[in-house]
C-alpha positions as CSV (number, residue, x, y, z in Angstrom):
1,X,-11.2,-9.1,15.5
2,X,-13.6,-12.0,14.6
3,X,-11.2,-14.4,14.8
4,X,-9.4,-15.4,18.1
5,X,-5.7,-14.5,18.3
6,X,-4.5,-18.2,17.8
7,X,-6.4,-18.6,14.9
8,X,-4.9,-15.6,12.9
9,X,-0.8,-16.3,14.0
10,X,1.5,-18.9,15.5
11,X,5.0,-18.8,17.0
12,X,7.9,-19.5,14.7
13,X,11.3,-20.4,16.2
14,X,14.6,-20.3,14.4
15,X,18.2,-21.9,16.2
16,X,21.4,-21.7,13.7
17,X,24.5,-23.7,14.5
18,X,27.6,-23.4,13.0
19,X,31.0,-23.8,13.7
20,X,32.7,-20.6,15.3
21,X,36.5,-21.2,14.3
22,X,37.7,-18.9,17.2
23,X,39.1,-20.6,19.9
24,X,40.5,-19.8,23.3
25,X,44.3,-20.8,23.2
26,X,45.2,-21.7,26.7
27,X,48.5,-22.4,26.6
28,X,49.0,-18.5,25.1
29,X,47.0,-17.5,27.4
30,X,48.5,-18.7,30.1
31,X,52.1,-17.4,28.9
32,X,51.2,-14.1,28.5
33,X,50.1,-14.0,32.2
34,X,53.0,-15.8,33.2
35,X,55.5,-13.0,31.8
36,X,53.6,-10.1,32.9
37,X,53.0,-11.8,36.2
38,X,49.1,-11.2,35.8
39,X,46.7,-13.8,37.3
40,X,45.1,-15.9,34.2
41,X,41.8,-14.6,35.4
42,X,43.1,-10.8,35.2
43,X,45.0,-11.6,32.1
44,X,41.9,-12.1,29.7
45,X,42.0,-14.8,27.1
46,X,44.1,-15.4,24.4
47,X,41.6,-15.8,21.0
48,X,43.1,-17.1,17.7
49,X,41.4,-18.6,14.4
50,X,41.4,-22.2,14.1
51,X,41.3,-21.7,9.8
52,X,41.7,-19.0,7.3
53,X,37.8,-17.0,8.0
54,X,38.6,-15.2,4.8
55,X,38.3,-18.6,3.2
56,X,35.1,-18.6,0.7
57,X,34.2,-21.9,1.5
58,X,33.3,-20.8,5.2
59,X,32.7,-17.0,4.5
60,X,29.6,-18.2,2.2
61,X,28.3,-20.5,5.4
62,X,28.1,-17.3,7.7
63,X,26.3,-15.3,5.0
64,X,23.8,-18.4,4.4
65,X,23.4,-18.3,8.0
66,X,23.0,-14.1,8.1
67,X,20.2,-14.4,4.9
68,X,18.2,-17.3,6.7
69,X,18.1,-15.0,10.0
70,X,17.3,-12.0,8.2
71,X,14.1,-13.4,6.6
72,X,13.2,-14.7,9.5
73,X,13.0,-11.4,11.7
74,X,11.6,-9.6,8.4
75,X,8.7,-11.9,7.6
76,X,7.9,-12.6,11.1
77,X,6.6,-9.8,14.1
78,X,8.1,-9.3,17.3
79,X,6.8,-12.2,20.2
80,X,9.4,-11.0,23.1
81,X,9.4,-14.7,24.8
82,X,12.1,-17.4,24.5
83,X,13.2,-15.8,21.2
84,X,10.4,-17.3,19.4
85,X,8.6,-14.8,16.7
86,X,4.8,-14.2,15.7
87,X,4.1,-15.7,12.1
88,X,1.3,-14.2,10.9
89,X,-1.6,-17.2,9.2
90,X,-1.7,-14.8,5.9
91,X,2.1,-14.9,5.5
92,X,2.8,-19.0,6.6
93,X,2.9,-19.9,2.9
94,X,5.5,-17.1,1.6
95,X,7.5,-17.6,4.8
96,X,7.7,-21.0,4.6
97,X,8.9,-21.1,0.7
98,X,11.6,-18.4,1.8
99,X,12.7,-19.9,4.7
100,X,12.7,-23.8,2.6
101,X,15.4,-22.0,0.0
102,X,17.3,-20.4,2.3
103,X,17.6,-23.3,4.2
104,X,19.1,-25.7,1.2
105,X,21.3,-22.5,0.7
106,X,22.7,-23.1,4.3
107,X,23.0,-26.9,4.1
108,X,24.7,-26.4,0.6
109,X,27.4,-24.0,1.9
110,X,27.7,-26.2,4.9
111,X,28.2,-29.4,2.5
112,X,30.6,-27.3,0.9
113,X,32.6,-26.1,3.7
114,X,32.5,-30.1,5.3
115,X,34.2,-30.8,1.9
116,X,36.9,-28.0,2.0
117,X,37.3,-28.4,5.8
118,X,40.6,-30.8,5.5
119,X,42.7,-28.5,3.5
120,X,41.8,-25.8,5.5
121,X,42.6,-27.4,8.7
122,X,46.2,-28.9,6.8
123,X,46.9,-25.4,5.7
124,X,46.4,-24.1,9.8
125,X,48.5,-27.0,10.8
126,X,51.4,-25.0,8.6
127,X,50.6,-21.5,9.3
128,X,49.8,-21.6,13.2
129,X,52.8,-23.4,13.7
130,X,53.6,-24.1,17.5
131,X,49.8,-22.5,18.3
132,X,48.4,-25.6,16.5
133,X,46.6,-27.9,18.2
134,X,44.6,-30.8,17.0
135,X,41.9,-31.1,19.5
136,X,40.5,-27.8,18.1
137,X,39.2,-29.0,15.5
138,X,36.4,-31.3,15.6
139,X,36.3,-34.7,13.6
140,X,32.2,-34.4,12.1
141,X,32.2,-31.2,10.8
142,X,29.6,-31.0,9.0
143,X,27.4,-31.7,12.5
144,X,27.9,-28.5,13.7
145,X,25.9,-27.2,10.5
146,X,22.7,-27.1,11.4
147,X,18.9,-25.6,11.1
148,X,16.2,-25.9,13.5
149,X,12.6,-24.4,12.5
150,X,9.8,-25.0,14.9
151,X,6.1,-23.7,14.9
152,X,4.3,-23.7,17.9
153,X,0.8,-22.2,19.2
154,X,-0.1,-18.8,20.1
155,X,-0.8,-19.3,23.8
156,X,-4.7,-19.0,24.7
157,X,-6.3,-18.2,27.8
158,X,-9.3,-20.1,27.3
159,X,-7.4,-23.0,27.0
160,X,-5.7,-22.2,30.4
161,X,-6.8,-25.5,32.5
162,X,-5.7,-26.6,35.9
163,X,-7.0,-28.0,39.8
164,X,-7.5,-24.8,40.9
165,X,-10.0,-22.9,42.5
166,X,-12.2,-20.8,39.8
167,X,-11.3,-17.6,41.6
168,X,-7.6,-18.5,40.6
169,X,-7.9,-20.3,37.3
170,X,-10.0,-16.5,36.2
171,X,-7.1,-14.5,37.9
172,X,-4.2,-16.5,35.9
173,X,-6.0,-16.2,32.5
174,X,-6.9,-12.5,33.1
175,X,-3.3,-12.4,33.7
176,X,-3.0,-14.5,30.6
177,X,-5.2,-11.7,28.3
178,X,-3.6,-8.8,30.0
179,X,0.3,-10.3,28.7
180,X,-1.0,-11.2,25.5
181,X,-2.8,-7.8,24.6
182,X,0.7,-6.2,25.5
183,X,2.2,-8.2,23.2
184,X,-0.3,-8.2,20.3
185,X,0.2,-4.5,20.9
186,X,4.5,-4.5,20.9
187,X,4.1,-6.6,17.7
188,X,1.8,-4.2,15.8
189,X,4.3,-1.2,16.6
190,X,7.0,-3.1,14.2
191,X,5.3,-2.9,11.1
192,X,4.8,0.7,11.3
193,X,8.5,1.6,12.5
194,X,9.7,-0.6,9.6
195,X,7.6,1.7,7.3
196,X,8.0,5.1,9.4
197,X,11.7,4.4,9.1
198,X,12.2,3.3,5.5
199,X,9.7,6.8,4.9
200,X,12.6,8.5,6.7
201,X,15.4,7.0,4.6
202,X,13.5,7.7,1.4
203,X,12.7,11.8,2.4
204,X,16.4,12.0,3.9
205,X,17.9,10.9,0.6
206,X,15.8,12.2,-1.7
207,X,15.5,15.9,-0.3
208,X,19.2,16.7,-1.5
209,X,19.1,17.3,-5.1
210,X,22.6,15.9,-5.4
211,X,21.9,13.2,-2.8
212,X,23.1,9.7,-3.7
213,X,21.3,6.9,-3.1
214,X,20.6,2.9,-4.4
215,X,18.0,0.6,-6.2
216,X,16.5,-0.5,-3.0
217,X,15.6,2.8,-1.6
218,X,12.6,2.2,-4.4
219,X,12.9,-2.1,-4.3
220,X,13.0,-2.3,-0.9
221,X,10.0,-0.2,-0.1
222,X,8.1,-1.9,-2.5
223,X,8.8,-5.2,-1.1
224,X,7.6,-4.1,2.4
225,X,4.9,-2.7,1.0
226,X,3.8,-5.9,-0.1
227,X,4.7,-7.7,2.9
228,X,2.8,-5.6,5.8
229,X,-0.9,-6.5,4.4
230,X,0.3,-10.0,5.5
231,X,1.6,-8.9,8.7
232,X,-1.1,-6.8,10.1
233,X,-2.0,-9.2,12.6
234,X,-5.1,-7.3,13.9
235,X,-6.2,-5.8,10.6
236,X,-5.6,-2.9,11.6
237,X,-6.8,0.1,9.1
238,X,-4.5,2.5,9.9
239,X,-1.6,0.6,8.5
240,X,-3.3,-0.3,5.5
241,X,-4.1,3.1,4.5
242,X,-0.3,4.1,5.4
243,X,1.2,1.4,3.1
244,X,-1.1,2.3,0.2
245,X,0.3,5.9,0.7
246,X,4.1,4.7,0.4
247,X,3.0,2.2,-2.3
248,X,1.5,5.1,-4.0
249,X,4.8,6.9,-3.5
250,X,6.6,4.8,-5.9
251,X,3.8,4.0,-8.3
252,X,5.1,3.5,-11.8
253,X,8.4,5.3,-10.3
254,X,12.1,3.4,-10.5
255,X,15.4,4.5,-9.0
256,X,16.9,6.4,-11.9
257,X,13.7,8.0,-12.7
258,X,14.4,9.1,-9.2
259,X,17.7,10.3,-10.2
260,X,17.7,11.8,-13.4
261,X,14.1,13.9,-13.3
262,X,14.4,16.7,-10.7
263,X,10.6,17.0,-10.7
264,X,9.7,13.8,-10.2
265,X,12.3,13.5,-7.1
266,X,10.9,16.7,-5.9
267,X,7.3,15.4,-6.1
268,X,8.4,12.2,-4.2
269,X,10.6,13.7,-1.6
270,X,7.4,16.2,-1.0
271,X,5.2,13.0,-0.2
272,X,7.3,10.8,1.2
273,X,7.6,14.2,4.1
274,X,4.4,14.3,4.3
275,X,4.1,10.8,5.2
276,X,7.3,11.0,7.7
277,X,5.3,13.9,9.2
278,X,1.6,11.9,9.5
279,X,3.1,9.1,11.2
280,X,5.6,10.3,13.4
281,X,2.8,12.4,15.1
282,X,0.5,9.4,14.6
283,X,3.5,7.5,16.6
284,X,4.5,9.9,19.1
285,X,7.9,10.6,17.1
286,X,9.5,13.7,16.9
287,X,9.2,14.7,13.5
């Protein structure tokens, strides 16, 4: 590479809060133990929902919160530290429009929620009956809603200064290089696992004539297709020339071509083992 690590990715960090709505009743918890004459400790817990979960008002909150995390881990590469992620330089602008709508998703179904959150907790009030208890719900919603997104440097060992002696400052950024090249390494893996393993799906389902199978066995690849250029942190050849195969797979192809022309399925299935078989040795799979 020409460019220095730092200069081609950062670190993108992603914390979700929300609201839980499972509590820890106590007072159950304590009775239960009581009549079987169990210490509380021995006993376990007690766990009850403070509202209705089933209620679309919060339901569409914990999806918000399951599409923002997806995108995250699917646009970013593995970093291994402090749950942070590698964001790639070439990807920063597509991840960060993804990551802005997703986000006014979550704060919409949070609003949303906030709004419906007093009929929810006067309907509980009814059906917990004696298992009510006001102090488990809190009185600001809406603040345990939140999304925190920070990007931070790619750590650099020539920028590793301190009052040491030289003989120790070279030893901790050797030490520096050694952790990073493992990582770079662990984080180049993940693209071609993500392929290797949609390859698998596609050859699995498509082998079996009568095999069912949906859109995105076709849609899906094609979108990772067109996201791994982007993450190929060290420009690695290899995995360019593997996702133009598996691009080329599905070139001018859809789904119910897929289904409906034996040959064509046939043709693709054919490949798509072909390319299973090229990178699981090229891997160390077992084919």
């Amino acid at each position: 590479m020409t460019q220095k690590l730092n200069e081609r990715a950062m670190l993108a960090s992603l914390t979700i809060s929300r609201w839980q709505a499972t509590k820890t009743d106590k007072k159950i918890t304590r009775e239960v133990a009581d009549r079987h004459a169990v210490n509380e400790r021995r006993a376990g817990k007690y766990r009850k929902f403070a509202i209705d979960v089933e209620a679309p008002s919060f339901k569409a909150t914990n999806s918000a919160a399951s599409a923002i995390r997806h995108e995250h881990y699917f646009q970013t590469l593995p970093w291994g530290q402090d749950g942070a992620r590698i964001l790639t330089a070439a990807n920063f602008e597509t991840y960060s429009a993804k990551m802005r709508s997703l986000r006014a998703d979550f704060e919409q179904a949070s609003d949303d929620f906030a709004s419906d959150y007093p009929r929810l907790c006067e309907n509980a009030k009814r059906e917990l009956n004696g298992m009510w208890d006001a102090s488990d719900y809190p009185r600001d919603i809406r603040r345990k809603f939140a999304i925190e997104l920070s990007i931070m440097p790619l750590p650099d060992a020539a920028d590793f200064r301190a009052a040491l002696s030289d003989d120790a400052v070279s030893t901790i950024r050797s030490s520096i290089e050694a952790e990073l090249a493992k990582t770079t390494a662990l984080a180049m893996r993940d693209p071609y696992e993500r392929l290797y393993q949609h390859i698998e799906r596609m050859t699995n389902a498509l082998k079996d004539p009568k095999g069912i199978f949906r859109d995105s066995l076709v849609s899906g690849l094609d979108e990772l297709c067109r996201l791994l250029p982007r993450l190929n942190l060290t420009s690695d050849p290899k995995l360019d020339e593997l996702t133009a195969k598996a691009q080329g797979l599905i070139q001018g192809i859809d789904a119910q071509q897929l289904r409906e022309v034996p040959a064509i399925r046939a043709s693709v299935a054919q490949r798509a083992s072909e390319i299973q078989d090229a990178m699981a040795a090229f891997m160390g799979a077992a084919s």
